[in-house]
MIKE-161274 format. One record per residue (C-alpha): residue number from 0; x, y, z. Coordinates in Angstrom, 3 decimals, padded with zeros to 6 digits. Layout:
<sites>
<num NUM | east X | north Y | up Z>
...
</sites>
This chain:
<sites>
<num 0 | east 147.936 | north 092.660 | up 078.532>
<num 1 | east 145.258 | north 094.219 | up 076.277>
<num 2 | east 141.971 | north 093.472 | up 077.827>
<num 3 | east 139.134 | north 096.138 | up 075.733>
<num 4 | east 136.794 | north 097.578 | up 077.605>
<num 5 | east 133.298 | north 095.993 | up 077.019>
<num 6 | east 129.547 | north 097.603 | up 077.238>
<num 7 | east 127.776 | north 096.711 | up 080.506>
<num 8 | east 124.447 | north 094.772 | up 079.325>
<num 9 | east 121.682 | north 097.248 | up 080.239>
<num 10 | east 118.827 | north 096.004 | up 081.706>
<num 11 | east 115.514 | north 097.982 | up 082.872>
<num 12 | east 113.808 | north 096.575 | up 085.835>
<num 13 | east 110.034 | north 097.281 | up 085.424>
<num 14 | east 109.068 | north 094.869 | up 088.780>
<num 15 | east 106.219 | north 096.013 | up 089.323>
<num 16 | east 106.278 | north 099.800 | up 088.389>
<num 17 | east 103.552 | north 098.790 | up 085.436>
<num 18 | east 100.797 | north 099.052 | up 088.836>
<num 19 | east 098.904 | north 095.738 | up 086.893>
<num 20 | east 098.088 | north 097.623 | up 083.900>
<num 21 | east 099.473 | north 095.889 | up 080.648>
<num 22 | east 099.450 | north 098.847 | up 078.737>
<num 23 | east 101.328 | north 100.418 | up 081.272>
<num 24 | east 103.752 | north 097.291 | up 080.723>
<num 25 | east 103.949 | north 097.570 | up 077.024>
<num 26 | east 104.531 | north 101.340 | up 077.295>
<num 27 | east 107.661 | north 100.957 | up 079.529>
<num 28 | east 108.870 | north 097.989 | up 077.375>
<num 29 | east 108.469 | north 099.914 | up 074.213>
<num 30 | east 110.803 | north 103.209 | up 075.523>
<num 31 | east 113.197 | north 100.720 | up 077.076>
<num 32 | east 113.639 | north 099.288 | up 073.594>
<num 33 | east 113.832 | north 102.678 | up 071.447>
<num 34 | east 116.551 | north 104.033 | up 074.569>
<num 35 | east 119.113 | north 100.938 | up 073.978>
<num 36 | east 118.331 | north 098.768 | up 076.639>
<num 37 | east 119.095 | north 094.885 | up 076.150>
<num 38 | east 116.291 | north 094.004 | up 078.538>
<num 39 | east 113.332 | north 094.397 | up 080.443>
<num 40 | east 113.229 | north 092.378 | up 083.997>
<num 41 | east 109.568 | north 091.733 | up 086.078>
<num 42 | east 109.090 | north 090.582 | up 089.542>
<num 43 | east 106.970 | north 087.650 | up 089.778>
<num 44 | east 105.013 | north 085.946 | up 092.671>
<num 45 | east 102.482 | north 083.107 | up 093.783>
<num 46 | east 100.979 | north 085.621 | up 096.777>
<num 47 | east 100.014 | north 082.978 | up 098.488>
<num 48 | east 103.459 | north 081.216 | up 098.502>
<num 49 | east 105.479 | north 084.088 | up 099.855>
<num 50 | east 102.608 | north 085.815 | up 101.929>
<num 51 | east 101.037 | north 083.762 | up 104.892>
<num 52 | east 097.138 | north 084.393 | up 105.359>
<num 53 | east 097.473 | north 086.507 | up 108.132>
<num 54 | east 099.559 | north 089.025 | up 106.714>
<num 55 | east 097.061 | north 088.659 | up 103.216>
<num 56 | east 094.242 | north 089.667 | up 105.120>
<num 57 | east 095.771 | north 092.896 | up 107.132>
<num 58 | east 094.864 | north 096.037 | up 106.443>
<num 59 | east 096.487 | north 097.858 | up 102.836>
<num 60 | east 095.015 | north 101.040 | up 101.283>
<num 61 | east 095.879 | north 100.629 | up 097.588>
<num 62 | east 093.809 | north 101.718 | up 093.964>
<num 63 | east 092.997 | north 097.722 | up 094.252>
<num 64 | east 091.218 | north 097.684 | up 097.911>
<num 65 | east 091.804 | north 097.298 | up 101.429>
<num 66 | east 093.732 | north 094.574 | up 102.451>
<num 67 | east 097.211 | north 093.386 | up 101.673>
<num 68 | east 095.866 | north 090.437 | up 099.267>
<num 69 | east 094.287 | north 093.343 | up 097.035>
<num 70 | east 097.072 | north 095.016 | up 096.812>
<num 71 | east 099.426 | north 091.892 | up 095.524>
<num 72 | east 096.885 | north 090.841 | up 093.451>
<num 73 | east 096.359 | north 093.794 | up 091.746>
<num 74 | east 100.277 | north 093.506 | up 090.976>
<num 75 | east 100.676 | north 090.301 | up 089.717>
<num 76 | east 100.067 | north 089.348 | up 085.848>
<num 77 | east 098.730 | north 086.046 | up 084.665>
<num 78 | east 099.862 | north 083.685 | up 082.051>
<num 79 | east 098.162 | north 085.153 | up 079.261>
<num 80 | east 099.842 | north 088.733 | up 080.020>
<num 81 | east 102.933 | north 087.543 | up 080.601>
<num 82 | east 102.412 | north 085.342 | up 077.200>
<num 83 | east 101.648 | north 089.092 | up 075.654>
<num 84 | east 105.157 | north 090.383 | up 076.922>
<num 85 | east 107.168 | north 087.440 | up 075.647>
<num 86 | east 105.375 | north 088.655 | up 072.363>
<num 87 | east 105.961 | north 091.925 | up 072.407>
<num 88 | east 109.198 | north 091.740 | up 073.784>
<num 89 | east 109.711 | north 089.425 | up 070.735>
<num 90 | east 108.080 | north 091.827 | up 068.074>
<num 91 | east 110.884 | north 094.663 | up 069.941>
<num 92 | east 113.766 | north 092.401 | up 069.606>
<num 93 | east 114.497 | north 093.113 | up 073.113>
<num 94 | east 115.271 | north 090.645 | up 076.057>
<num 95 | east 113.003 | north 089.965 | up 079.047>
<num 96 | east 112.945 | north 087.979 | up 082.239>
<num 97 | east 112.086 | north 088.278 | up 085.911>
<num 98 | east 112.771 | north 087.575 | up 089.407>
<num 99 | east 110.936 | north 084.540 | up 090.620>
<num 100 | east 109.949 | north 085.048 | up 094.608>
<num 101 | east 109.104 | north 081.453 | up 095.050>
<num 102 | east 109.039 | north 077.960 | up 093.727>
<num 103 | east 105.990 | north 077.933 | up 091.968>
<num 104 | east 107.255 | north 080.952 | up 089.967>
<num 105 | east 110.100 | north 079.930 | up 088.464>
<num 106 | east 107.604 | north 076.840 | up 087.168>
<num 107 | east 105.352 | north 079.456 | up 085.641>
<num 108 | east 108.707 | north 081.471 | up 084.008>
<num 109 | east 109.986 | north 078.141 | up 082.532>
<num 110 | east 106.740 | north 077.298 | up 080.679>
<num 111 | east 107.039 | north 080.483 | up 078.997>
<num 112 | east 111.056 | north 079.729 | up 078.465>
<num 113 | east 112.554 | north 082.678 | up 080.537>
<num 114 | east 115.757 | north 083.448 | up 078.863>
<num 115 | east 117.642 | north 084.405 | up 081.901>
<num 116 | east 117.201 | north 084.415 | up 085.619>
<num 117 | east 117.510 | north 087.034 | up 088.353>
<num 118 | east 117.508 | north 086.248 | up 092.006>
<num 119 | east 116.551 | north 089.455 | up 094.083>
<num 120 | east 118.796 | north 090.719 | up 097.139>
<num 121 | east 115.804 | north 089.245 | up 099.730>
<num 122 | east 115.296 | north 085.634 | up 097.826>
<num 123 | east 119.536 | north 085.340 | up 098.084>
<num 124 | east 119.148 | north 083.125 | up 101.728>
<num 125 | east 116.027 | north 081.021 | up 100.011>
<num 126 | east 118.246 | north 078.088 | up 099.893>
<num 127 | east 115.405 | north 075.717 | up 097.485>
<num 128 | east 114.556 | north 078.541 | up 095.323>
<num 129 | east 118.266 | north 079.582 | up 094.569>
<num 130 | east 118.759 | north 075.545 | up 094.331>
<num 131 | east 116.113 | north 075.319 | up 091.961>
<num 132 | east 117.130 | north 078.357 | up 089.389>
<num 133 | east 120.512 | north 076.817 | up 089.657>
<num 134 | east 119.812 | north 073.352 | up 088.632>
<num 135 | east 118.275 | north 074.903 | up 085.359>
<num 136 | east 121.329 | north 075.883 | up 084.384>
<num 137 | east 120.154 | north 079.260 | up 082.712>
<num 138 | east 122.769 | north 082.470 | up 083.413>
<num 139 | east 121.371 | north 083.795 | up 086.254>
<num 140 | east 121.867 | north 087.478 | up 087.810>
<num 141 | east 122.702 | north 086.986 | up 091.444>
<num 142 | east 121.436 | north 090.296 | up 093.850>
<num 143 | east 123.668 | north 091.099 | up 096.652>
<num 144 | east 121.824 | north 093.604 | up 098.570>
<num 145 | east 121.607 | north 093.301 | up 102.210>
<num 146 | east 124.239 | north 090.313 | up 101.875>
<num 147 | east 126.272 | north 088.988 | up 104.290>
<num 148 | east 130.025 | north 087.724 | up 102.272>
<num 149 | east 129.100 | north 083.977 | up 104.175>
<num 150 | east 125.894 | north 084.053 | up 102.845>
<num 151 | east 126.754 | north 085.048 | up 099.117>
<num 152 | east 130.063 | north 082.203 | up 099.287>
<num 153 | east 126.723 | north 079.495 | up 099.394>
<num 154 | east 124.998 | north 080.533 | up 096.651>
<num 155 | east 128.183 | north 080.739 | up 094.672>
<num 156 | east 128.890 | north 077.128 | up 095.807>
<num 157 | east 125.538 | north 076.289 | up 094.266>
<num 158 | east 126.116 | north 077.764 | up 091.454>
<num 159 | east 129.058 | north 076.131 | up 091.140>
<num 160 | east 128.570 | north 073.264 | up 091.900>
<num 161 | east 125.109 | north 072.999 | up 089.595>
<num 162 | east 127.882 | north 074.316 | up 086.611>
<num 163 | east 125.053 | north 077.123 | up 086.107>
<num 164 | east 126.681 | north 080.439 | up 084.787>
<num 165 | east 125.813 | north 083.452 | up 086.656>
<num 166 | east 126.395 | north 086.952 | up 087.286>
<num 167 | east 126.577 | north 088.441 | up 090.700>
<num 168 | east 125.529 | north 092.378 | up 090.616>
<num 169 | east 126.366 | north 094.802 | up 093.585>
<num 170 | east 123.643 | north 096.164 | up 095.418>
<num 171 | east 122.317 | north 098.202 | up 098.610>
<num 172 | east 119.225 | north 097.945 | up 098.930>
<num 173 | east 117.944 | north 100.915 | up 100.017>
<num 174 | east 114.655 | north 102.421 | up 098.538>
<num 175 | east 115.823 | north 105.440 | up 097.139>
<num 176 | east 119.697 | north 104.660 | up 097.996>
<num 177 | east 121.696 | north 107.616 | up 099.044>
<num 178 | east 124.545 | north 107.990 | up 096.706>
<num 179 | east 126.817 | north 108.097 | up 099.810>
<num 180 | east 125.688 | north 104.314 | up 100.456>
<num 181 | east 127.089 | north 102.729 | up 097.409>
<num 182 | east 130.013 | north 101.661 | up 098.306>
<num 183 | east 131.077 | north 100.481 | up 094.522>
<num 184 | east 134.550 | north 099.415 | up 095.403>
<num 185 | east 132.294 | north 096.311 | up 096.456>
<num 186 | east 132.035 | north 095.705 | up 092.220>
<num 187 | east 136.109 | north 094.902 | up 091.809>
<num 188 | east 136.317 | north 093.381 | up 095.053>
<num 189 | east 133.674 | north 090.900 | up 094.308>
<num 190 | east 134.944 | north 090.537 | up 090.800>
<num 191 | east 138.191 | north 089.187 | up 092.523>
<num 192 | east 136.965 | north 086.996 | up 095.354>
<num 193 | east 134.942 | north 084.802 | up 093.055>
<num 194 | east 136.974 | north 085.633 | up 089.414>
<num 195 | east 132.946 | north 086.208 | up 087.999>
<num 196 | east 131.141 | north 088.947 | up 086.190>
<num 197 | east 129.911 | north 091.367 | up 088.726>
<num 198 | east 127.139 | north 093.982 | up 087.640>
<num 199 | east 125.653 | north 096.958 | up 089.716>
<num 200 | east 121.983 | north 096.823 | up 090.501>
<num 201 | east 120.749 | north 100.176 | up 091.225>
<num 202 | east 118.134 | north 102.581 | up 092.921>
<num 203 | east 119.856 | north 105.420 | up 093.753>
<num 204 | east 118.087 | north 109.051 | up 093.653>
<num 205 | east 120.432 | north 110.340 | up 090.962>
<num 206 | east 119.599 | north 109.717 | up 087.522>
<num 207 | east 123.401 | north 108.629 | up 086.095>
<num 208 | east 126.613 | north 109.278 | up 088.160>
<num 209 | east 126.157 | north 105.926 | up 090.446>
<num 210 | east 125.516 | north 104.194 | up 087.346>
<num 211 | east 128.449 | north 105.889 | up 085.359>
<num 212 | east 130.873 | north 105.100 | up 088.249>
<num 213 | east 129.893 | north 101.501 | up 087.918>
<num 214 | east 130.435 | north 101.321 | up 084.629>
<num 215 | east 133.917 | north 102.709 | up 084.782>
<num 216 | east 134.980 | north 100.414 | up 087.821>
<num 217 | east 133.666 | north 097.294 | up 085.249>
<num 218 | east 129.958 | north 096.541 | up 085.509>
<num 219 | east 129.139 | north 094.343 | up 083.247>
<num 220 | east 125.410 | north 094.851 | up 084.296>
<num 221 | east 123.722 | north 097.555 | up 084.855>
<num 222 | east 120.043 | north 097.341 | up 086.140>
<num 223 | east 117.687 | north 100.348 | up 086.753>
<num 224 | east 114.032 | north 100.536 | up 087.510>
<num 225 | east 112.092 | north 102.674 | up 085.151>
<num 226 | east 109.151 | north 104.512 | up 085.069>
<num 227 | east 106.621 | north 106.314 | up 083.460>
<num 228 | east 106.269 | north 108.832 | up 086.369>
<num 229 | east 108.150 | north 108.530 | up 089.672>
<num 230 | east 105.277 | north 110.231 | up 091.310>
<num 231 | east 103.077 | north 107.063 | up 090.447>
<num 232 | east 101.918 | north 104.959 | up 093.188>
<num 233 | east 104.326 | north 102.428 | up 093.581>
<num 234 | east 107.357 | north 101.628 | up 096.140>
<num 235 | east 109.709 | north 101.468 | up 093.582>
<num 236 | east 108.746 | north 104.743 | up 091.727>
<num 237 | east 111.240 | north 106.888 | up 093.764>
<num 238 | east 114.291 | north 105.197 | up 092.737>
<num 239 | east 113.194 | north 104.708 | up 089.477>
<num 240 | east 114.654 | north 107.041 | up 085.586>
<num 241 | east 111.636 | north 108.248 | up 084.090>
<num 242 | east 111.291 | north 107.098 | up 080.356>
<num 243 | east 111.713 | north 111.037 | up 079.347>
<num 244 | east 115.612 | north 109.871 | up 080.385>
<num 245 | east 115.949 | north 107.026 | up 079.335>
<num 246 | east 117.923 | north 107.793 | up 075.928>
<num 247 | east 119.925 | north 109.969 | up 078.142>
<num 248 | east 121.271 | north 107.346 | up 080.505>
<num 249 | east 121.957 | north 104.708 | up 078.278>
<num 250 | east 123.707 | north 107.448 | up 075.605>
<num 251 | east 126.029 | north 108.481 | up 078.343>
<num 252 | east 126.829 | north 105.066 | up 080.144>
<num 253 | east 127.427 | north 103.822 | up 076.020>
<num 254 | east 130.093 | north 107.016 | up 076.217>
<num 255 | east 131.574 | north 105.499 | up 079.360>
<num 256 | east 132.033 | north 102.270 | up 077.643>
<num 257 | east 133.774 | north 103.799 | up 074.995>
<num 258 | east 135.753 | north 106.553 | up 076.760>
<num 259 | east 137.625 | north 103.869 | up 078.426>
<num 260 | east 139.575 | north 102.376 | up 075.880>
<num 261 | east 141.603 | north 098.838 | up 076.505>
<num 262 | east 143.865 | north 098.079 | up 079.203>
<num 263 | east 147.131 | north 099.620 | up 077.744>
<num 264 | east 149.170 | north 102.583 | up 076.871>
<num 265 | east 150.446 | north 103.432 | up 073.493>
<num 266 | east 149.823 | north 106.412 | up 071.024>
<num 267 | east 146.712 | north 106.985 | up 069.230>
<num 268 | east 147.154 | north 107.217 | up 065.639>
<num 269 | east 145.081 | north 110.800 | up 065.626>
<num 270 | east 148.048 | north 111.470 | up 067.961>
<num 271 | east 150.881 | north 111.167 | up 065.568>
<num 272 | east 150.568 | north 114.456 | up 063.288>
<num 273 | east 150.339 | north 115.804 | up 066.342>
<num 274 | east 153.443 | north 114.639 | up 067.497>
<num 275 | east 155.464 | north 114.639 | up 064.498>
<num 276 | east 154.419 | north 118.464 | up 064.230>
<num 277 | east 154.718 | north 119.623 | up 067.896>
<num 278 | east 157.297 | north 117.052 | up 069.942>
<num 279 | east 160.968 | north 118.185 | up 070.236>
<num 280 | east 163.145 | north 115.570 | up 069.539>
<num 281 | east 165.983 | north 114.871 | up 072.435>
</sites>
């Protein structure tokens, strides 16, 4: 056995961190690229899909308004924005795709041919949405958090059954998560219940140990929100790595990657000077 040691495929999670401003969008897209991320990941929603009227119309103080419909609206990009990513994202050579939150969505993401899917920890037990990213038959990131081992088995099944690759990723969901939460065993125990590709999906206060343990245990995903300030208003802005870090977490989970070597022991030829100079023969 020789098995190498592979980079985890980095992802930054903007969701919604980009507060509806596109420039906001392009700025975080544009310091993922130059840090070494492969991608760039957005939450999308039809509001009125996956929030009923009453709870549209309830009271929400937010730089949009007053009510809860403000708020999401003020979120949520149109076609021709999300037509400007896909170009820009294009023009950076980098990756992007999102979450789709309901049905509708994940129409919207294929007319702009979404390269890859990701179904978030709360959408996991949305049995037609799951159904319907699986029937696609893109690779699809599967999130764990708050994920009973019953529930994940039937979206594996589906999976499975639609022949529809997919990664599952680890995940707590917990908004910071307190590093004592992690519980990152979870990422080689779920790598041998279903023999699959098992990432980590973070949003954890620290800015690279969780992540770093993750890598070392096997990740082969690693997903982080970013930001442009985590004081910016924003639910996600707390567990999010500045851009000013960015470089810095991606630099040292790359040193991870490479620290670890293959699956194997056996002298390293810088070794055998050494050796030949120092080791007493018996």
């Amino acid at each position: 056995m020789n098995t190498k040691f592979s980079k985890p495929y980095l992802i930054a999670e903007i969701g919604i961190n980009h507060n509806g401003d596109m420039d906001i969008a392009k700025k975080l897209i544009l310091e993922a690229s130059k840090s070494g991320f492969d991608a760039v990941k957005f939450q999308k929603r039809t509001i009125t899909e996956v929030y009923s009227e009453e709870f549209l119309e309830s009271p929400r103080e937010s730089p949009w308004g007053k009510t809860q419909r403000d708020q999401k609206n003020g979120l949520e990009f149109d076609l021709n924005q999300y037509q400007e990513i896909d170009r820009y994202c294009k023009e950076l050579k980098i990756d992007w795709f999102a979450s789709p939150w309901d049905l509708k969505s994940i129409d919207f993401l294929e007319n702009l041919n979404c390269k890859f899917y990701k179904i978030a920890s709360p959408m996991l037990t949305n049995s037609p949405l799951v159904k319907k990213i699986a029937s696609i038959g893109k690779k699809t990131f599967i999130s764990t958090g708050m994920s009973s081992l019953e529930e994940i088995d039937s979206v594996v099944k589906i999976f499975d059954t639609n022949k529809c690759p997919y990664e599952l990723m680890h995940c707590v969901s917990t908004y910071p998560m307190e590093s004592s939460d992690a519980n990152l065993l979870s990422i080689p125990y779920l790598k041998s219940r279903y023999n699959v590709d098992v990432g980590w999906s973070g949003h954890e206060k620290s800015l690279v140990t969780i992540s770093l343990l993750a890598a070392s245990l096997g990740a082969t995903s690693i997903e982080r929100h970013i930001t442009l300030d985590r004081t910016m208003y924003g639910s996600d802005q707390a567990a999010s790595i500045e851009v000013k870090n960015a470089k810095s977490f991606v630099d040292a989970i790359l040193s991870v990657s490479l620290s670890m070597g293959v699956y194997d022991k056996q002298i390293n030829k810088k070794e055998i000077p050494i050796k030949e100079k120092l080791q007493i023969k018996l």
